[in-house]
C-alpha positions as CSV (number, residue, x, y, z in Angstrom):
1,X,31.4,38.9,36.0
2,X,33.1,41.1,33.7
3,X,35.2,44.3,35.0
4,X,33.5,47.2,34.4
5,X,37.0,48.9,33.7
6,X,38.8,46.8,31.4
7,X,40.6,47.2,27.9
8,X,39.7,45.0,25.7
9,X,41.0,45.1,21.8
10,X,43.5,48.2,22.9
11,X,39.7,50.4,23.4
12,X,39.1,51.8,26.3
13,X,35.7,50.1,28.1
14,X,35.3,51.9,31.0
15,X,32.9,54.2,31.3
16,X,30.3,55.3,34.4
17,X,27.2,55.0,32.2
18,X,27.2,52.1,30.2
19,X,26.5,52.3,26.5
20,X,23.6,49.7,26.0
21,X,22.1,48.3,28.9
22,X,18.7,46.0,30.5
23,X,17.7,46.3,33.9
24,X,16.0,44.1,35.4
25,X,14.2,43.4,31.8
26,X,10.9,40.7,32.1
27,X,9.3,40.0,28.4
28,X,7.6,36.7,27.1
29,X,4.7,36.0,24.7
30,X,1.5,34.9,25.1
31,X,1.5,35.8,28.7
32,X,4.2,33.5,29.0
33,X,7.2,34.6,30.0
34,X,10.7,33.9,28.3
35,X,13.2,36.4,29.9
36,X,12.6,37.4,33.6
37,X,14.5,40.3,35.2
38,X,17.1,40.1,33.0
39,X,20.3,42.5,33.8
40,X,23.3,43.5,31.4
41,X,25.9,46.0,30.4
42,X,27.2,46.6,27.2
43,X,30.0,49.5,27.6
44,X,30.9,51.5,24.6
45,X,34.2,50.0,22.4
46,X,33.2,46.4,23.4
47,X,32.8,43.1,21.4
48,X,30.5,40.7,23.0
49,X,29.6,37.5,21.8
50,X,25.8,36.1,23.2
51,X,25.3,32.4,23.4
52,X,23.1,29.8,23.9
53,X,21.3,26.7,22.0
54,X,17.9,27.5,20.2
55,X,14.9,28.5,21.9
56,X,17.1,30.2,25.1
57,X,15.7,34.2,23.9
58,X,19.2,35.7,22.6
59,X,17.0,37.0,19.3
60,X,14.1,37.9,21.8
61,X,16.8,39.8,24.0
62,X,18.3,41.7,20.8
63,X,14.9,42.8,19.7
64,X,14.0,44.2,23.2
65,X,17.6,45.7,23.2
66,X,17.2,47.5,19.9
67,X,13.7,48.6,20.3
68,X,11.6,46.8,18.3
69,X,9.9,45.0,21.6
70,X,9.1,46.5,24.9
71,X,10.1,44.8,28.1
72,X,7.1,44.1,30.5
73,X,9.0,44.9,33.3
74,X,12.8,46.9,33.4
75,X,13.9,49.0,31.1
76,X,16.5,49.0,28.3
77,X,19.1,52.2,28.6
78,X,20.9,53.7,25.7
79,X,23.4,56.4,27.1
80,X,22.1,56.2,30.8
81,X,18.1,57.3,29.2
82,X,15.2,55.0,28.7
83,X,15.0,53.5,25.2
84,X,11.7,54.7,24.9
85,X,12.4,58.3,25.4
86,X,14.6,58.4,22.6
87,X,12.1,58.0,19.8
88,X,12.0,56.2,16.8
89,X,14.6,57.9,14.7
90,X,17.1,58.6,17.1
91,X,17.4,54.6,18.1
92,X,17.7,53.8,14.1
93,X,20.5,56.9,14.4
94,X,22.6,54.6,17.3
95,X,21.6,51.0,16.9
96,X,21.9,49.4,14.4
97,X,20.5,45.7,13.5
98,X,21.9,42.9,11.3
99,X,19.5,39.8,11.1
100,X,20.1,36.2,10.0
101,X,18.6,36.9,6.7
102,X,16.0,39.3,4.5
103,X,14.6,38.0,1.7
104,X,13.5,40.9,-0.3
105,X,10.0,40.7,-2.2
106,X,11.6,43.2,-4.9
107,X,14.3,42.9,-7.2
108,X,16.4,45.6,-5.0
109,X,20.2,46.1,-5.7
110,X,22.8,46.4,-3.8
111,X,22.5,49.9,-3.8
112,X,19.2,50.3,-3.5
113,X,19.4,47.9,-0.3
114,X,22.5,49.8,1.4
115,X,20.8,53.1,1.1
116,X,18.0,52.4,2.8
117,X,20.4,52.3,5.8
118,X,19.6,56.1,5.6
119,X,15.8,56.1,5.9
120,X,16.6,57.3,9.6
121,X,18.4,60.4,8.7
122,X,15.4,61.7,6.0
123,X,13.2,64.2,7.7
124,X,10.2,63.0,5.4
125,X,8.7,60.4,3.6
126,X,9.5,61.7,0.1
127,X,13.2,63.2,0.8
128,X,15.6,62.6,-0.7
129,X,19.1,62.1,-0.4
130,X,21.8,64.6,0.1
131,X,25.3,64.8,-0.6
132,X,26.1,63.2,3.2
133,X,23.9,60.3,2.9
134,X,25.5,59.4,-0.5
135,X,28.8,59.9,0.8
136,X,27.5,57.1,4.2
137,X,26.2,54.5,1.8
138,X,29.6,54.5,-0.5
139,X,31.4,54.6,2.5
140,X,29.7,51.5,4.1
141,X,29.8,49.8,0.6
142,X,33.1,49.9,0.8
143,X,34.3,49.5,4.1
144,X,32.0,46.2,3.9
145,X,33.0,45.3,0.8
146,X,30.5,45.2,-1.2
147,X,31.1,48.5,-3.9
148,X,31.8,46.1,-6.8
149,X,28.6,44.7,-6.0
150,X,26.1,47.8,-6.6
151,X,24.1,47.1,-9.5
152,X,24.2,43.4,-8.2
153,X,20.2,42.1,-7.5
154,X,20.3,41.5,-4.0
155,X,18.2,38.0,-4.1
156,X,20.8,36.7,-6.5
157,X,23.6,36.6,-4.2
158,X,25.6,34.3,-2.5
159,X,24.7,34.1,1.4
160,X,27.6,35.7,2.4
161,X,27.5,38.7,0.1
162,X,24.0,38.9,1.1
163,X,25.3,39.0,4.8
164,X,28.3,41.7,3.5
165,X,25.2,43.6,2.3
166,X,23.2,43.6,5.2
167,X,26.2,44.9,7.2
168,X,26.9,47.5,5.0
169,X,23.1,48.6,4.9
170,X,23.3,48.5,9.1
171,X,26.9,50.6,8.3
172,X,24.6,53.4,6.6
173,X,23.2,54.5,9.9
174,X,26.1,55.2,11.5
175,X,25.5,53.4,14.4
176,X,27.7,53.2,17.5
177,X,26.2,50.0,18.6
178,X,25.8,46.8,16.0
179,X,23.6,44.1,16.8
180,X,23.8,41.0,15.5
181,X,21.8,38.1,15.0
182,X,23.5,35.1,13.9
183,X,25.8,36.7,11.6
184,X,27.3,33.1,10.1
185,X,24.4,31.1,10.1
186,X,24.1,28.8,7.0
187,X,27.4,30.5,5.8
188,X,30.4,28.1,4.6
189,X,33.2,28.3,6.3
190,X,34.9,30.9,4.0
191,X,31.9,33.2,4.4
192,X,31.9,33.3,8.1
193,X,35.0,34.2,8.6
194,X,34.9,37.3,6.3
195,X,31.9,38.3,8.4
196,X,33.4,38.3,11.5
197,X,36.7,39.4,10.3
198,X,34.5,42.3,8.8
199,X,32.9,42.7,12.4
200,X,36.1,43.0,14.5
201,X,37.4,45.5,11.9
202,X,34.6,47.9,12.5
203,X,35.0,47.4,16.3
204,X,38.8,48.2,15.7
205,X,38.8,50.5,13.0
206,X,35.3,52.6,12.9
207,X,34.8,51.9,17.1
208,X,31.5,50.5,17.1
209,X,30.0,48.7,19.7
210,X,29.2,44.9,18.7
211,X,26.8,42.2,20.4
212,X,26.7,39.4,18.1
213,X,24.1,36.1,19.1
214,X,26.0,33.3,17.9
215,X,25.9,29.3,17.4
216,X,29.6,28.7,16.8
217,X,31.4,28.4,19.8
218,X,34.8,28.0,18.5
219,X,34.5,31.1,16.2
220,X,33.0,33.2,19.6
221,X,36.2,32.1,21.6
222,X,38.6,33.6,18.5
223,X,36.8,36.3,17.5
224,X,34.8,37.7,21.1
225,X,36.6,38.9,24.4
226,X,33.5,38.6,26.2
227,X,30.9,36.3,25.6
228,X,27.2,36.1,27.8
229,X,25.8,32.6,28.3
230,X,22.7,32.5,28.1
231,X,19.3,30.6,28.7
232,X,16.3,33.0,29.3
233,X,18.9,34.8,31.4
234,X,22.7,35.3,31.8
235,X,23.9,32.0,33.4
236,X,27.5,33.6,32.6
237,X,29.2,36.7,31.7
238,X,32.8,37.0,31.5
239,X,35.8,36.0,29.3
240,X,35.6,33.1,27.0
241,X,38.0,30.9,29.3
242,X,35.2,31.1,32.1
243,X,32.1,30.8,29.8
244,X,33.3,28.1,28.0
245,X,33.5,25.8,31.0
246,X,32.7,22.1,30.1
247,X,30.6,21.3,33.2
248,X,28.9,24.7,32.3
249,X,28.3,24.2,28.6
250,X,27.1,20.8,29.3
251,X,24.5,21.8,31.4
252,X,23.0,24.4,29.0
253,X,23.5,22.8,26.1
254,X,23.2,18.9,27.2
255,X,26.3,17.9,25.4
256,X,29.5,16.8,26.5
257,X,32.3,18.4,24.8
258,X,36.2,19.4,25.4
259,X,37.8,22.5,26.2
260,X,41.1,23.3,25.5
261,X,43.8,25.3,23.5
262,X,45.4,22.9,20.4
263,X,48.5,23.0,19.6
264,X,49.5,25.9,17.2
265,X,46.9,28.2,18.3
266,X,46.0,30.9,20.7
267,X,42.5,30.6,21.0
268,X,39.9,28.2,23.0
269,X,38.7,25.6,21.2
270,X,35.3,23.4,21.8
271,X,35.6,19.7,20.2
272,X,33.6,16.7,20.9
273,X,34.7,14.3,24.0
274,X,37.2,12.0,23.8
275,X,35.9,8.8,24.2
276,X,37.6,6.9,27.4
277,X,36.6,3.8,29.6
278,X,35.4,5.2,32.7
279,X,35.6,3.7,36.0
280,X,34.3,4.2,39.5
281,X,31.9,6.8,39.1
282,X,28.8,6.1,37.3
283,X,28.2,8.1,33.9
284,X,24.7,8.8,35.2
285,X,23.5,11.0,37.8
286,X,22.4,8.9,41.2
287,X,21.2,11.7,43.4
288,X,17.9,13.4,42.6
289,X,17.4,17.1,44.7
290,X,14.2,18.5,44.9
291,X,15.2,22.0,46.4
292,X,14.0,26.0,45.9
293,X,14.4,28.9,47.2
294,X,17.7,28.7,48.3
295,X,17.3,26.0,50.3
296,X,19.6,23.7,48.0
297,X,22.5,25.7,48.0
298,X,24.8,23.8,50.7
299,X,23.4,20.3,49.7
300,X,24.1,21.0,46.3
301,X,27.6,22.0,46.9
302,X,28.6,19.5,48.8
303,X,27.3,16.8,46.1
304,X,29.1,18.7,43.6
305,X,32.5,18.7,46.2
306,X,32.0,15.3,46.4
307,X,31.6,14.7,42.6
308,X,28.6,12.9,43.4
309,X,26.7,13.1,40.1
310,X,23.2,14.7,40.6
311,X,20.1,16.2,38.9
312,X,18.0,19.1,40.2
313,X,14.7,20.1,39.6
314,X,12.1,21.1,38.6
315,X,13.1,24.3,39.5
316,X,11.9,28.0,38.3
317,X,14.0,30.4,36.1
318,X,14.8,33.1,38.3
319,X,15.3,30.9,41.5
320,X,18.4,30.8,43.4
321,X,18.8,27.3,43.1
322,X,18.1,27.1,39.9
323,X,21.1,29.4,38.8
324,X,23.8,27.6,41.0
325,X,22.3,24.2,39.7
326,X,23.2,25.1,35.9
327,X,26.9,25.5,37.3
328,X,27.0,22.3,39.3
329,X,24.0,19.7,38.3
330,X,24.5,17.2,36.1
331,X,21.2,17.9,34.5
332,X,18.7,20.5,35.3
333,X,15.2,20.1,35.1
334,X,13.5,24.1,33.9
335,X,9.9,25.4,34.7
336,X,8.9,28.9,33.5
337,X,9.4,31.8,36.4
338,X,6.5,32.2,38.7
339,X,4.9,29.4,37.1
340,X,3.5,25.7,38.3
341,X,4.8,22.9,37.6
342,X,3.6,21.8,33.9
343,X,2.8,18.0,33.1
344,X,5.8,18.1,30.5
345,X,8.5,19.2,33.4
346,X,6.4,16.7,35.4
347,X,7.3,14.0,33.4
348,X,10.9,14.6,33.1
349,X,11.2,14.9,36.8
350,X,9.2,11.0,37.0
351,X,11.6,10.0,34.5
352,X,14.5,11.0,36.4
353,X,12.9,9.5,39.6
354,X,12.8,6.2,38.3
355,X,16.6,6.0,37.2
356,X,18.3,7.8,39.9
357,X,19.0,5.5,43.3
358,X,18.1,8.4,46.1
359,X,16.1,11.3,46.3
360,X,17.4,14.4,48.5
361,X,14.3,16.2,49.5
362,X,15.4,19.7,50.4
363,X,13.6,22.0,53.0
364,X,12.0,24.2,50.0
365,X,9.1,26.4,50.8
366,X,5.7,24.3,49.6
367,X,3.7,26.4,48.0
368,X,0.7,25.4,45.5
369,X,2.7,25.3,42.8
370,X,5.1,22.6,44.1
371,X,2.7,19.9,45.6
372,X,3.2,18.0,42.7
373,X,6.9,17.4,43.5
374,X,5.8,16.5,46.4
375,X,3.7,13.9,44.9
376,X,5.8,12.3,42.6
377,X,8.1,12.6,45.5
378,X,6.0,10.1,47.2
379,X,4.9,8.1,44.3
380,X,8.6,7.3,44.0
381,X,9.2,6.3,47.5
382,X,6.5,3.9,47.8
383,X,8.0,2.2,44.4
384,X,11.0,1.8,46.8
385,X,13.1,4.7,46.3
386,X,15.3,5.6,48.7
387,X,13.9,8.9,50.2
388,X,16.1,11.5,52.4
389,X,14.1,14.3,53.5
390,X,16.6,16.9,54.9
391,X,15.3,19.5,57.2
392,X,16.0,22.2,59.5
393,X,17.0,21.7,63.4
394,X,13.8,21.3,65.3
395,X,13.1,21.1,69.2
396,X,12.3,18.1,71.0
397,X,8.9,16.9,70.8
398,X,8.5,18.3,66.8
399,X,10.3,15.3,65.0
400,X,7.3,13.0,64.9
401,X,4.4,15.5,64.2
402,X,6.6,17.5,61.6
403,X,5.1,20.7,63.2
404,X,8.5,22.4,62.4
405,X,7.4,22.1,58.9
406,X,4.2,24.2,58.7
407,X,6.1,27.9,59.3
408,X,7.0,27.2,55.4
409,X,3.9,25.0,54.1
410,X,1.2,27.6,52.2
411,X,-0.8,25.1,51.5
412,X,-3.2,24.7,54.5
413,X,-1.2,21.8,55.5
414,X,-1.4,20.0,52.3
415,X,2.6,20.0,51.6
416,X,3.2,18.8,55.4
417,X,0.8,15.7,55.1
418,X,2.5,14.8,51.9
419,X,5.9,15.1,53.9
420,X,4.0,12.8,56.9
421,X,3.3,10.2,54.2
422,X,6.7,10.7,52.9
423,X,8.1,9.5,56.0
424,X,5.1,6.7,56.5
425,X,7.1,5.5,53.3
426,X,10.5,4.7,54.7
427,X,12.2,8.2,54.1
428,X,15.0,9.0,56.2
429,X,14.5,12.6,57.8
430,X,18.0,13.9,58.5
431,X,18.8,17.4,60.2
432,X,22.1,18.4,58.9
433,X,23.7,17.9,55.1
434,X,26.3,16.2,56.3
435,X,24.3,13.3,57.0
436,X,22.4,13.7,53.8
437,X,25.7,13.3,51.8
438,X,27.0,10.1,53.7
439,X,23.7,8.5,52.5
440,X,24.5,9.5,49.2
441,X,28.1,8.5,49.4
442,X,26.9,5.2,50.5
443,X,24.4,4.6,47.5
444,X,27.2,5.5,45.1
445,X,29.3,3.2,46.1
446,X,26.3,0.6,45.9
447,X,25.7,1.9,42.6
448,X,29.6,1.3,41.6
449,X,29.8,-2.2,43.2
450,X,26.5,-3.3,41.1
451,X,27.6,-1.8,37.9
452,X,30.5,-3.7,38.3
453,X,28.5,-7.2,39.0
């Protein structure tokens, strides 16, 4: 995690209230929820770069940052208050927001476009401008760059003067926080790096807060000291040597790609794999681990230790297990918080089941909404999967009847006689994960010697 007290850019971050912040922030749509109990800190002077592939909520998580949604759950702080206690006009006075594009319906100019950056500063509906907010909107022209521009149509820009534009227009409000989403999409090259060269000189220059949701992750190592990784919730939050992990990013973004500092240049960069032969280990993952709850954590460590290639899952958003899987899973199989398991998760986790060569059943907590693991758990052993069901120490006299699996069944026993068949099925029941993992070792190195048939 990032250091609350840290200088970043030669500003001075640390603060006791942060400037921007979500607590514990729960929001979806259709009573389905995207984000749950979200937590982050924006602290005033920073640059923050927010990432993660389409669909993961960063746009979602700007909107309920900048007030234009309203969490379910948590709240979203500006200055140590509750967003909502602010009002309207005051929010538009701090935050300002920059989207991915605005097609106007109206043949607006430039000007016309940049001034309404003031509507938040005009104390009714037909006001008019005064000498201060004429003096804002030639000021943001210019410091964006965009003056020469004024009698310019909007809608007959380029992209990136329409993006100048924008900025300049979120410039007008004299914000002290800029939010940004996807500032250099469908830009060329040339075009995104004015924007964010325009973006770290109004962090530098004007001190304004920035949070930008971005694709790019080369251009977020260069141009953001901190960058947030995340998937419908921070997976990590610190600087871009420890975000832009390969094992991480290829577990939230299901690529393989390179991490590493060319020669010439300062910055991170983030380039495709280098094709190599690859001996030994297999490419794909041999271990399937049904866990939850925390009760993966040491099993899935010492897989990882052992760089025993593994997929978790299905596993919850908001579970313990599910967060340390993303850092040390091969693949990670996602349901929705709170929710049972759908029959589209369901069929990734049978599809993983038939090309894996074991099965790690952890001692997860069976509740209603997990029998169906259970299931396909025991669908796959009688297909002749090799089954290891690890559980917890029990007293003599418990092995057989698995009565030391009930105190965590909520299912009127309808998770334990699964685990009863389980067994009936061939699977090994082992007490310690020690034991669990010299199985696995064993059917890696089966899986090596047949590969190599």
């Amino acid at each position: 995690m990032v250091a609350e007290t840290e200088t970043r850019q030669g500003l001075d971050v640390a603060s006791s209230v942060p400037l921007l912040q979500a607590r514990d922030v729960t929001f979806g749509y259709n009573r389905q929820e995207l984000l749950h109990e979200v937590s982050l800190a924006i602290q005033t002077g920073e640059m923050v770069g927010l990432l993660g592939p389409n669909g993961s909520g960063k746009t979602t998580l700007l909107r309920l940052l900048s007030g234009i949604f309203q969490p379910w759950k948590g709240q979203i702080l500006l200055e140590g208050r509750e967003l909502r206690q602010w009002g309207r006009r005051d929010v538009a006075q701090r935050i300002a927001v920059v989207p991915q594009e605005l097609h106007m319906p109206f043949a607006f100019t430039v000007k016309h476009m940049v001034e309404m950056g003031r509507t938040p500063f005009i104390r009714s509906f037909f006001g008019s401008q005064g000498s201060r907010d004429r003096e804002a909107v030639q000021e943001a022209m210019a410091i964006a760059g965009v003056a020469d521009l004024a009698e310019r149509i909007f809608n007959e820009l380029s992209g990136g003067e329409r993006q100048r534009v924008l900025v300049a227009m979120a410039l007008a409000q004299e914000p002290s926080v800029l939010l940004l989403d996807e500032p250099t999409a469908h830009l060329d090259i040339k075009y995104q790096i004015e924007t964010l060269e325009l973006v770290r000189r109004l962090n530098r220059e004007h001190k304004v807060t920035v949070l930008a949701a971005l694709h790019d992750l080369n251009l977020a190592a260069r141009y953001f000291p901190r960058l947030i990784l995340f998937q419908r919730g921070i997976v990590a939050d610190s600087n871009p040597a420890e975000v832009l992990d390969p094992a991480l990013l290829r577990r939230v973004y299901g690529v393989d790609v390179q991490v590493g500092i060319m020669r010439g240049s300062a910055h991170l960069s983030v380039l495709p794999p280098v094709l190599e032969e690859k001996r030994g280990l297999p490419e794909r993952p041999v271990v399937h681990v049904i866990a939850g709850g925390g009760s993966g954590e040491v099993m899935m460590r010492a897989l990882a230790d052992a760089h025993i290639p593994f997929v978790a899952g299905a596993l919850n958003i908001g579970d313990s297990d599910h967060t340390l899987a993303l850092h040390l899973a091969t693949e990670v199989i996602t349901e929705q918080p709170y929710a049972p398991i759908s029959s589209a998760v369901l069929d990734q986790v049978r599809a993983s089941l038939r090309s894996v060569a074991l099965l790690i059943l952890c001692p997860v907590p069976i509740g209603a909404g997990n029998l169906a693991l259970l299931r396909e758990a025991l669908f796959a052993a009688q297909r002749g999967l090799s089954v290891i069901m690890l559980e917890e120490q029990v007293s003599e006299g418990q092995e057989e009847s698995l009565e030391a699996i009930l105190p965590r069944d909520y299912t009127e026993g309808k998770g334990t006689r699964l685990l009863m068949l389980l067994r009936q099925a061939g699977a090994t029941v082992v007490t310690s994960v020690s034991e669990a993992l010299e199985c696995a070792k064993k059917q890696l190195a089966d899986e090596t010697f047949l590969s190599l048939q």
